[in-house]
C-alpha positions as CSV (number, residue, x, y, z in Angstrom):
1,X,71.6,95.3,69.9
2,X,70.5,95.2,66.3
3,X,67.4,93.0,67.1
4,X,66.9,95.0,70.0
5,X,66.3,98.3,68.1
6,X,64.9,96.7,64.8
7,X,61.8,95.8,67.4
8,X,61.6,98.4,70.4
9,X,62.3,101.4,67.9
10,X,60.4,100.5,64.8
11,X,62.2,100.4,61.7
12,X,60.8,102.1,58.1
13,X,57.2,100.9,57.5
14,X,55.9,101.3,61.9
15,X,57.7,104.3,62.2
16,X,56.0,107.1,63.2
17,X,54.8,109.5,59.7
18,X,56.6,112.3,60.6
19,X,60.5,110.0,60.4
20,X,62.6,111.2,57.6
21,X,63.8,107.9,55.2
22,X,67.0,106.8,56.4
23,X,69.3,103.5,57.0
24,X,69.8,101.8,60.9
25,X,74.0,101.3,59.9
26,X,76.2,100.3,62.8
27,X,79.8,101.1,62.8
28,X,83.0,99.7,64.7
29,X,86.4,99.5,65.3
30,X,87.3,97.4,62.8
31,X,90.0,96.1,65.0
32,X,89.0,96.6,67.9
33,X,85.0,95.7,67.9
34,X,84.2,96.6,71.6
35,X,84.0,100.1,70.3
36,X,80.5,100.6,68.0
37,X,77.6,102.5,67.5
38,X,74.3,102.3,66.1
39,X,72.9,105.1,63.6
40,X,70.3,106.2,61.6
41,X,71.5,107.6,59.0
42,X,68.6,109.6,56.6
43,X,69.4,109.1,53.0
44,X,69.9,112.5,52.4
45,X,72.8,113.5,54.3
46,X,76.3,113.2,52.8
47,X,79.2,111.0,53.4
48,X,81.1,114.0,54.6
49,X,78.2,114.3,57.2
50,X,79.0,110.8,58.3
51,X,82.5,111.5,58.4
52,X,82.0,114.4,60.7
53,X,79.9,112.7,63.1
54,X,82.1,109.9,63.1
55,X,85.1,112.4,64.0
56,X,82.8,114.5,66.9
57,X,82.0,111.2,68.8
58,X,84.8,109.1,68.2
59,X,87.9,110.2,66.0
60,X,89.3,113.8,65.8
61,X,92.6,114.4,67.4
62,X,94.6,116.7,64.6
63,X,92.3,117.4,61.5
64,X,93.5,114.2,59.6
65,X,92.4,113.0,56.3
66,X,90.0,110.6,55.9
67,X,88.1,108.4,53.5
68,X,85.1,105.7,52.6
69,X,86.0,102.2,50.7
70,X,83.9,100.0,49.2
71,X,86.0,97.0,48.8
72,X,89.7,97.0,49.4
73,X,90.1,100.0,47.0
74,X,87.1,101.7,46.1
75,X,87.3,105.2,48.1
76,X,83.4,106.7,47.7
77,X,83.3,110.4,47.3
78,X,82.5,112.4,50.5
79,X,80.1,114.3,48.6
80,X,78.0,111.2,47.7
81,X,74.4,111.0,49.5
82,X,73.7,108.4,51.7
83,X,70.3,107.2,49.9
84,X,72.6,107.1,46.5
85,X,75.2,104.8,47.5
86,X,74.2,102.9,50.8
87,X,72.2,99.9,50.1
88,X,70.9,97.0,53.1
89,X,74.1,94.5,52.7
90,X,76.5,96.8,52.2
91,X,79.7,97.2,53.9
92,X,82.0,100.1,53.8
93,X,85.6,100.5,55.1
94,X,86.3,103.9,56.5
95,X,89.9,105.1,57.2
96,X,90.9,107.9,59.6
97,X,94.1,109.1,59.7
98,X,96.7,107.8,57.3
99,X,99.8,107.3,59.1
100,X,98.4,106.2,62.8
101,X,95.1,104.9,61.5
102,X,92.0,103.8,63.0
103,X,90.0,101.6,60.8
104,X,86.1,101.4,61.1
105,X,83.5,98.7,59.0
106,X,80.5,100.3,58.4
107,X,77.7,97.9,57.9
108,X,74.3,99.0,56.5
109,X,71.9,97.1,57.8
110,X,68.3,97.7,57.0
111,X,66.0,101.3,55.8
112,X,64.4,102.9,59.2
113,X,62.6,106.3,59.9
114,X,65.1,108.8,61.6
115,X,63.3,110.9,64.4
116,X,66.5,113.3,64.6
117,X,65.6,116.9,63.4
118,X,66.9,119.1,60.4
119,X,68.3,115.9,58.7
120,X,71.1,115.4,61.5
121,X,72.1,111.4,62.0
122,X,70.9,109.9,65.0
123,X,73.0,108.0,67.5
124,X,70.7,104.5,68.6
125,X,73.0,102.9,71.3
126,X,76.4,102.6,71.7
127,X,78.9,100.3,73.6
128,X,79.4,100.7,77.6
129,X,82.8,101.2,77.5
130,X,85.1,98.6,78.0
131,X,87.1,97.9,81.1
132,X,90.6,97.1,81.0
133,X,92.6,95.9,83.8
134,X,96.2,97.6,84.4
135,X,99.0,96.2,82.7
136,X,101.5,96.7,85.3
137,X,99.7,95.8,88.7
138,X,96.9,93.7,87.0
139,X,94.7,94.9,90.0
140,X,93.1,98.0,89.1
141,X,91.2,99.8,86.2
142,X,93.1,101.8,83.0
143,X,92.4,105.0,83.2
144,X,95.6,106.0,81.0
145,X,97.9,104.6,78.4
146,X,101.3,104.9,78.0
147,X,102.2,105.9,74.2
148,X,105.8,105.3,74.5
149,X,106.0,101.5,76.1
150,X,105.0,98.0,76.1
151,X,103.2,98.0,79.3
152,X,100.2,100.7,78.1
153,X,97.3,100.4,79.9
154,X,97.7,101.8,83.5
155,X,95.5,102.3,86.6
156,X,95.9,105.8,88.6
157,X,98.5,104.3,90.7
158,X,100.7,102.9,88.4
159,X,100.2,105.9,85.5
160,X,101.3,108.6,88.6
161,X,104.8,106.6,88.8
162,X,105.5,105.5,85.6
163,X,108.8,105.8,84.0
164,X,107.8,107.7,81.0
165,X,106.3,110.2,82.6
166,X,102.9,112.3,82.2
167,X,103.6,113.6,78.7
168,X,103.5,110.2,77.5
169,X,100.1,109.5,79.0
170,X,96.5,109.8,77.1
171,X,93.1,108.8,79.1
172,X,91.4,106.0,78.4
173,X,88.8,106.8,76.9
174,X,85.6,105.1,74.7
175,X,86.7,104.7,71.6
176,X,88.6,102.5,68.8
177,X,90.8,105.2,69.3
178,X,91.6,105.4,72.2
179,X,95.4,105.4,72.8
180,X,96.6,106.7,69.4
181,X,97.7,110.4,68.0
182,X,96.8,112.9,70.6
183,X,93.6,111.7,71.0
184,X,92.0,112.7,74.1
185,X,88.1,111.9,73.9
């Protein structure tokens, strides 16, 4: 996907005039990396802009806490501007929720020309979601998981008899995730 948009949408320099500076960064699961996105990402928004993009498309369950790492310990202020920290090479670690987390790398990749308006980061592409067969029959799709047990994903069937019932049950949904804290897409 990356070479696909770095020649079908045309990066900094064959962008159209009216673009606002920016940086093509994909993020994913960090575990689980059939979940990502591509984004441009103008250099001025904020990290905290970032992180609430990041928690409208893919993350927020409860209002959990969050953070940005460069290296294993280096947490980047929220406040910080995209054009003053991100840099082509760069990776970042980003952390959502501190007790169930989900983990996300954050990989800058190259500076583009966002077409978004008002300065608001602009989604590229992003993953078709994955399908999962059921754990328990092995026959048809997951359309919910089971938070309490080992057998997790299940298909309609399966999910409408399971022994832990419907309160233990979130959709399946596209995201890293998916399955964790009351997350519900």
């Amino acid at each position: 996907m990356s070479r696909h948009l770095r020649t079908c949408s045309a990066p900094d320099s064959e962008a159209p005039a009216e673009g606002r500076p920016a940086f093509h960064v994909v993020v994913e699961g960090r575990y689980s990396t059939a979940y990502w996105l591509h984004l441009a990402v103008p250099v001025d928004v904020s990290l905290r802009q970032l992180d609430s993009f990041l928690r409208r498309i893919w993350l927020e369950c409860c209002g959990h806490m969050s953070a940005f790492y460069l290296g294993k310990r280096e947490e980047v202020a929220m406040g910080s501007r995209a054009g003053r920290v991100l840099q082509p090479g760069m990776v970042l670690t980003y952390k959502y929720d501190f007790g169930s987390t989900t983990e996300l790398t954050v990989k800058v990749l190259e500076p583009r020309k966002s077409l978004a308006s008002g300065g608001a980061i602009e989604l590229l592409a992003r993953n078709d979601e994955p399908e999962v067969v059921c754990d328990a029959c092995g026959a048809g799709m997951a359309t919910r998981i089971c938070t309490q047990c080992a057998d997790g994903w299940l298909c309609d069937s399966c999910a409408a008899n399971h022994k832990c019932g419907e309160e233990a049950m979130l959709p399946v949904v596209n995201s890293p995730r998916t399955g964790v804290c009351g997350y519900d897409g």
